[in-house]
C-alpha positions as CSV (number, residue, x, y, z in Angstrom):
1,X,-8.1,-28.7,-27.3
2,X,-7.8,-25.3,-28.8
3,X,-9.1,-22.9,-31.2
4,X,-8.6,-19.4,-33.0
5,X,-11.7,-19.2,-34.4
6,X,-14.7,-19.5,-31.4
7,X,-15.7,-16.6,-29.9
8,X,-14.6,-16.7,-26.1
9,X,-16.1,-13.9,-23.7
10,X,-14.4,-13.0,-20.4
11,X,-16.8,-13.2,-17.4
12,X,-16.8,-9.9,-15.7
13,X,-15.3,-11.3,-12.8
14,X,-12.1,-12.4,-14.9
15,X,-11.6,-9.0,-16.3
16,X,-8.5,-6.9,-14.1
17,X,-7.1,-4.0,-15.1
18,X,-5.2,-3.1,-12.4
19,X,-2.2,-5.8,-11.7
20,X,-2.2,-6.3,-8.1
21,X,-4.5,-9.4,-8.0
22,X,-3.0,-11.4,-10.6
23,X,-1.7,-15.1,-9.0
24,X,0.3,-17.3,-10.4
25,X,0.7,-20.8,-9.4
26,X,4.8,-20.1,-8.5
27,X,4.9,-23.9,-7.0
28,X,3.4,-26.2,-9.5
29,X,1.9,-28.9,-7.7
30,X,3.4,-32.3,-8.1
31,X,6.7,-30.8,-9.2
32,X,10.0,-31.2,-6.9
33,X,12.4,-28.1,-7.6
34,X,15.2,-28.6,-5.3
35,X,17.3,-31.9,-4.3
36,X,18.5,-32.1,-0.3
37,X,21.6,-30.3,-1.4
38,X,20.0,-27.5,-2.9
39,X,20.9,-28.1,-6.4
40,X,17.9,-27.8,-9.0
41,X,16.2,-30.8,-9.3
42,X,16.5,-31.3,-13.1
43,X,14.3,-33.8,-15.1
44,X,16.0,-36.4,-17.4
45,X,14.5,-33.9,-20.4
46,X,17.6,-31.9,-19.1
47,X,19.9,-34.6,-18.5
48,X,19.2,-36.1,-22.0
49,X,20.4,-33.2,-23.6
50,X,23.6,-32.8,-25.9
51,X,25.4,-30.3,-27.8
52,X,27.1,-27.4,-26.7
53,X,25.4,-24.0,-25.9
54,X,26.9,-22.5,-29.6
55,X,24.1,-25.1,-30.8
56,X,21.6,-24.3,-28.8
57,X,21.4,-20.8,-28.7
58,X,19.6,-18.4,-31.7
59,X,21.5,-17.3,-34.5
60,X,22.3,-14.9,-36.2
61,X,22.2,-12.4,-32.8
62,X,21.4,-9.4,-33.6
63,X,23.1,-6.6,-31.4
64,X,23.4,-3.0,-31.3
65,X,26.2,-0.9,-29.4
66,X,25.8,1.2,-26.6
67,X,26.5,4.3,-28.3
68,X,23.6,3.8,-31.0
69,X,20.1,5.6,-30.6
70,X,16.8,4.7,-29.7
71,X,15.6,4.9,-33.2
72,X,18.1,2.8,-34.1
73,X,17.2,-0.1,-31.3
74,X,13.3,0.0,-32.5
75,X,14.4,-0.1,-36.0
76,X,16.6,-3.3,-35.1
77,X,13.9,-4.7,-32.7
78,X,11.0,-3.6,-35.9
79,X,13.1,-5.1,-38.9
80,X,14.3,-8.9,-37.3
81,X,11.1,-9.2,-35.2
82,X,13.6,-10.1,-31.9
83,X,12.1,-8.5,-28.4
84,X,16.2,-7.9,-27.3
85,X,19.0,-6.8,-28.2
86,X,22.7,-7.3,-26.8
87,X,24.2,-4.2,-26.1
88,X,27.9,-4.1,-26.9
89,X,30.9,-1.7,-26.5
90,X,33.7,-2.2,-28.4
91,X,33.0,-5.4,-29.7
92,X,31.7,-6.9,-25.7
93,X,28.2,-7.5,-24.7
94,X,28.0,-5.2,-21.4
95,X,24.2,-5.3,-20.8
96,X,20.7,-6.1,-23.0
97,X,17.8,-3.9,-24.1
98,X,14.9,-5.5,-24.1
99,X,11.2,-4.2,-26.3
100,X,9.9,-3.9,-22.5
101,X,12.7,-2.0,-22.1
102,X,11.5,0.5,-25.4
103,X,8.3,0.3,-24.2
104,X,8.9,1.9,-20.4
105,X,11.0,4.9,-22.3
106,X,8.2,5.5,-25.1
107,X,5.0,6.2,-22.7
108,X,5.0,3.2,-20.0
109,X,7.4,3.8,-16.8
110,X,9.7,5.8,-15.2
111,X,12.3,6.2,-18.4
112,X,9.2,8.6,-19.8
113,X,10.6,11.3,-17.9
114,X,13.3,11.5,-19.8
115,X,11.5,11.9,-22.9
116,X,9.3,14.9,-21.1
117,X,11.6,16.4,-19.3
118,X,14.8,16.4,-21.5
119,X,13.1,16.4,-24.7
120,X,9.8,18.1,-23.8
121,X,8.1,15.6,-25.1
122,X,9.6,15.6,-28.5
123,X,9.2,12.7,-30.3
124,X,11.9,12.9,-32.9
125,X,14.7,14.0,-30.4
126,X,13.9,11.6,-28.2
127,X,14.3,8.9,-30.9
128,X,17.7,10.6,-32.3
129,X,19.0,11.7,-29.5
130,X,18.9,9.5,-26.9
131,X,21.2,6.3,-26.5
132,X,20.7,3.3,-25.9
133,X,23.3,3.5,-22.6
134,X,20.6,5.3,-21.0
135,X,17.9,2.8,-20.9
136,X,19.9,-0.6,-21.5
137,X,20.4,-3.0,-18.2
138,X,22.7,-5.2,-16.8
139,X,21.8,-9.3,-17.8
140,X,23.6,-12.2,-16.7
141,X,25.2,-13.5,-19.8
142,X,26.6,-17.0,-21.0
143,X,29.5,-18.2,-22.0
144,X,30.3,-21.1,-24.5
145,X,31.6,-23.0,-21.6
146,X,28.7,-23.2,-20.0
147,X,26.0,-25.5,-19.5
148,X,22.8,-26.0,-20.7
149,X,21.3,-26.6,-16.7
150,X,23.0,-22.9,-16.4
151,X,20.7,-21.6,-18.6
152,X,17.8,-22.8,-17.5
153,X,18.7,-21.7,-13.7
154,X,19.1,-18.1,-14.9
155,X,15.9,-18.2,-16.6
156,X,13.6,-19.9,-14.3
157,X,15.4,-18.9,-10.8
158,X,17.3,-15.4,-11.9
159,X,13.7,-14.2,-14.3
160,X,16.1,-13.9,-17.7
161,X,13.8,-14.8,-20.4
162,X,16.4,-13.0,-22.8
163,X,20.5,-14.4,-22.5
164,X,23.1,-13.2,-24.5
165,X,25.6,-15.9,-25.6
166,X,29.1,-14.5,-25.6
167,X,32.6,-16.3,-26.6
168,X,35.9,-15.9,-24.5
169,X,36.5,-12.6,-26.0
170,X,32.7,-11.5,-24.5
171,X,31.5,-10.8,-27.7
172,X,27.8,-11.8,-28.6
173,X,27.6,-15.2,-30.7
174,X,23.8,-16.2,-29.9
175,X,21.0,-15.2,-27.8
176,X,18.7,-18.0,-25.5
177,X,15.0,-17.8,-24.9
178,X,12.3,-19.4,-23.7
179,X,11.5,-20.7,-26.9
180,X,14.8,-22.0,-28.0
181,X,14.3,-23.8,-24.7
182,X,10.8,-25.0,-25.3
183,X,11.9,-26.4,-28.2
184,X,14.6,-28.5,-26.6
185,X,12.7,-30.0,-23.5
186,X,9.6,-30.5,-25.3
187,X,7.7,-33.9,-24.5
188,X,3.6,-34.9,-24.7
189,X,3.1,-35.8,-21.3
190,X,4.5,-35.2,-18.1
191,X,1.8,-35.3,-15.8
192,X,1.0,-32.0,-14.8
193,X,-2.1,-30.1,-15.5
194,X,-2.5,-27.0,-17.2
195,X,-4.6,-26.1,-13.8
196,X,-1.1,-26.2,-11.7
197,X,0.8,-23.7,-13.1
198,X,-1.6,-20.9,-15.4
199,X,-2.1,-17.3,-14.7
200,X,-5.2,-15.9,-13.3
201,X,-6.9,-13.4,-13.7
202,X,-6.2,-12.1,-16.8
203,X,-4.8,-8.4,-16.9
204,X,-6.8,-6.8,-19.8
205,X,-6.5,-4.0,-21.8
206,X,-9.8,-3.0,-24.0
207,X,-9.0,-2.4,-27.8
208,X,-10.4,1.0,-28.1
209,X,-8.1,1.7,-24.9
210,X,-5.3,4.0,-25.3
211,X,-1.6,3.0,-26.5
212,X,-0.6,4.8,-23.0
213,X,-2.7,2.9,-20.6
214,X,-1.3,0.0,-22.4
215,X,2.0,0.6,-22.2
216,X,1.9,1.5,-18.1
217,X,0.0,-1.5,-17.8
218,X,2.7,-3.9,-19.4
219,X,6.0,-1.9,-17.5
220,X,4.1,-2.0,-14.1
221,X,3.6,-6.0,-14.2
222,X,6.4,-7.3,-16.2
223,X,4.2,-8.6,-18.8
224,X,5.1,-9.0,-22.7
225,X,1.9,-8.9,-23.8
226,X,-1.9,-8.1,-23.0
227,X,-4.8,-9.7,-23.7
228,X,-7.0,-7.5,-25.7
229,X,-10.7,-7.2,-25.6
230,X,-13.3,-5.8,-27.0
231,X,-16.6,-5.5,-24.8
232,X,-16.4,-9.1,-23.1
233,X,-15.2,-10.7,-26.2
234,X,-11.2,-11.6,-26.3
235,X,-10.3,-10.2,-29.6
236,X,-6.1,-10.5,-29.7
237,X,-3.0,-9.1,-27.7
238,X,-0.5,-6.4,-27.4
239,X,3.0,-7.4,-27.3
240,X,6.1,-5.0,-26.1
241,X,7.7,-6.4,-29.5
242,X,4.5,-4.9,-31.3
243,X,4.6,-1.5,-29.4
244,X,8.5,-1.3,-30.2
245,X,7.9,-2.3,-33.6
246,X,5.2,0.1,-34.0
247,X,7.9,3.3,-33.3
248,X,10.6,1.1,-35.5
249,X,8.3,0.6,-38.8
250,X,7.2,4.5,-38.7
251,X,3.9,3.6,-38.2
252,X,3.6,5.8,-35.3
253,X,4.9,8.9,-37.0
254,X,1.5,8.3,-39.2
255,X,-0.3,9.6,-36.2
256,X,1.7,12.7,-35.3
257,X,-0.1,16.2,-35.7
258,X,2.8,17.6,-34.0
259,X,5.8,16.3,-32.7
260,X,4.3,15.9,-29.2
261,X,5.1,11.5,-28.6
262,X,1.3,12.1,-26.7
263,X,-0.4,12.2,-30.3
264,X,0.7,8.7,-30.6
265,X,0.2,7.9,-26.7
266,X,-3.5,8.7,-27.5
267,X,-3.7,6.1,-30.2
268,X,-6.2,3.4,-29.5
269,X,-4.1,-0.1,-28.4
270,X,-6.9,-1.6,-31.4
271,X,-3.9,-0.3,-34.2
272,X,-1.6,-2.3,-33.0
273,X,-3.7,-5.5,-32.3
274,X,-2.5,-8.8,-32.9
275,X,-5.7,-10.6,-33.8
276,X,-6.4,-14.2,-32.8
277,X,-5.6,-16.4,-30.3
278,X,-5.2,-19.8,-29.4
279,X,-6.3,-21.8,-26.3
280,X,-5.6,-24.4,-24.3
281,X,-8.1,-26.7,-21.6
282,X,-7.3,-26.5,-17.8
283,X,-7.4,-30.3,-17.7
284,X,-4.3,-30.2,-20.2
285,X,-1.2,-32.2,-19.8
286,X,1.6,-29.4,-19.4
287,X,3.0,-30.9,-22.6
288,X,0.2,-30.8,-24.7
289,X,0.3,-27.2,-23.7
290,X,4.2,-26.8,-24.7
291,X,3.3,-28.8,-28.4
292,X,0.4,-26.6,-29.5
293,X,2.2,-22.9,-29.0
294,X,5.2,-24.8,-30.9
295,X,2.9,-26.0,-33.9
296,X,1.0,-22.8,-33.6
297,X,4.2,-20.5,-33.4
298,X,2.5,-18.8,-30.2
299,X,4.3,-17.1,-27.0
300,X,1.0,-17.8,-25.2
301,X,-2.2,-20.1,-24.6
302,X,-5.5,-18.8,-23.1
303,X,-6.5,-21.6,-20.2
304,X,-10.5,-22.5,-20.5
305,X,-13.0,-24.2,-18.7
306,X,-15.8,-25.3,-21.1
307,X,-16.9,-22.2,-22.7
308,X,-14.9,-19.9,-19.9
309,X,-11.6,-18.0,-20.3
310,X,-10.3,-18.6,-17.1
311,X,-6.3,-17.7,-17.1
312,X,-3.3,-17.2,-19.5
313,X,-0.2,-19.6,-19.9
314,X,3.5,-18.6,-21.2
315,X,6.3,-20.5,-22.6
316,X,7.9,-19.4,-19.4
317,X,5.6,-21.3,-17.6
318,X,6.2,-24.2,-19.4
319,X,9.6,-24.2,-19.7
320,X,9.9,-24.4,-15.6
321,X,7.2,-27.6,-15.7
322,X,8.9,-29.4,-18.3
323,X,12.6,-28.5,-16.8
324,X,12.1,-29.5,-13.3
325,X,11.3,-33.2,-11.9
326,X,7.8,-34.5,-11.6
């Protein structure tokens, strides 16, 4: 059903740079999401669930407060391998900062102005100067009272891959993912195909690319992470964990010739590559899907069609087909 080792080539027609044509399949066919009330319509995966959120959620969380610096976030972000972080003030979670997050302010989106206009493109400054205040967001958060189906509607209907846990005091005690929930709901079978719910086409980025073009590319979709190629051949991915990490480890102070943050903008995306890949057939069962990025310790799944790249699937993805009733 899947491989890292074969070769797999992207037709022409399956390549897309820009972001505009990318489809999803939002309604999975064969899959009911609301009851006549209007309440999610919940599989038993859900209602077989115990155990209280404090369980649930991922522990140690590792948080950063408001006040602390950029440098400090990628550092955090670099050294526990997590792509957010709780942002706190005096103790209370008041917002998150995602690696997307890090990766609009370092070269992808609109926060870049900031680092050319108030910093002039400094590198350094904008690292040590800048807090995390600035660029942090406001996230739903949960509470040890609530409940597992809470969770999942914040994530699948409110688009919150990342959830800070908090206790009555609001201070952070675990976060939820999409893999803490994959986890959880995980079963074989549940009679969807891979062919209902995948991603196509697949947005690209080309290894010998710049880190730039990569970074504008992930920030004006929403994406985590970009399939990387190499001619027609699928050679790995970018992630926005990798491109925060890549500022947090130092290893893009390697590239500096001055301390303009373009010297490392013009990096090719290929130092940063995460090689292989794993994939999964269109004819899949949904499940099967959900058990081989859990064995394989994967985010992601290219979908294929004999010896055709056709589409990407997510643990998000997943996660909504194995939640809601068949």
């Amino acid at each position: 059903m899947t491989s890292s080792h074969r070769s797999f080539r992207l037709p022409l027609r399956a390549q897309q740079r820009t972001i505009e044509r990318v489809t999803t399949r939002a309604r999975p066919e064969g899959i009911r999401w609301l009851r006549a009330d209007g309440k999610p319509n919940w599989s038993q995966r859900v209602f077989k669930l115990s155990g209280e959120l404090e369980n649930i959620c991922s522990k140690p969380v590792i948080a950063v407060p408001k006040s602390s610096t950029v440098m400090e976030a990628v550092k955090a972000i670099a050294t526990h391998q997590v792509r957010g972080l709780p942002v706190t003030e005096l103790g209370r979670v008041v917002g998150v900062l995602t690696a997307n997050d890090l990766v609009d302010y370092l070269g992808g989106g609109p926060y870049f102005e900031v680092v050319l206009r108030r910093y002039e493109g400094n590198l350094y400054r904008a690292l040590r100067e800048e807090r995390v205040e600035s660029i942090a967001r406001q996230s739903p958060v949960l509470t040890l009272k609530d409940t597992f189906e809470r969770a999942l509607e914040l994530m699948i209907w409110g688009r919150a891959g990342f959830l800070p846990v908090v206790d009555e005091e609001g201070r952070p005690v675990g976060v939820i993912t999409e893999h803490d929930v994959l986890k959880l709901v995980h079963e074989r079978r549940i009679g969807v195909k891979v062919s209902s719910i995948f991603s196509s086409p697949i947005v690209t980025v080309d290894s010998d690319e710049r880190l730039k073009r990569a970074a504008e590319l992930m920030v004006k979709g929403g994406f985590r992470r970009l399939v990387v190629t190499s001619g027609e051949e699928v050679v790995g991915s970018v992630s926005a964990k990798g491109y925060a990490s890549f500022f947090g480890s130092h290893g893009a102070f390697k590239h500096l010739k001055s301390t303009s943050i373009m010297d490392v903008l013009e990096v090719k995306v290929s130092e940063i590559l995460e090689r292989g890949y794993y994939t999964v057939d269109v004819e899949a069962d949904v499940g099967e899907a959900g058990e081989e990025m859990l064995s394989r310790g994967t985010s992601w799944l290219l979908v294929t069609r004999q010896e055709e790249v056709i589409g990407i699937i997510t643990e998000k993805d997943i996660v909504t087909a194995l939640a809601l009733k068949v």
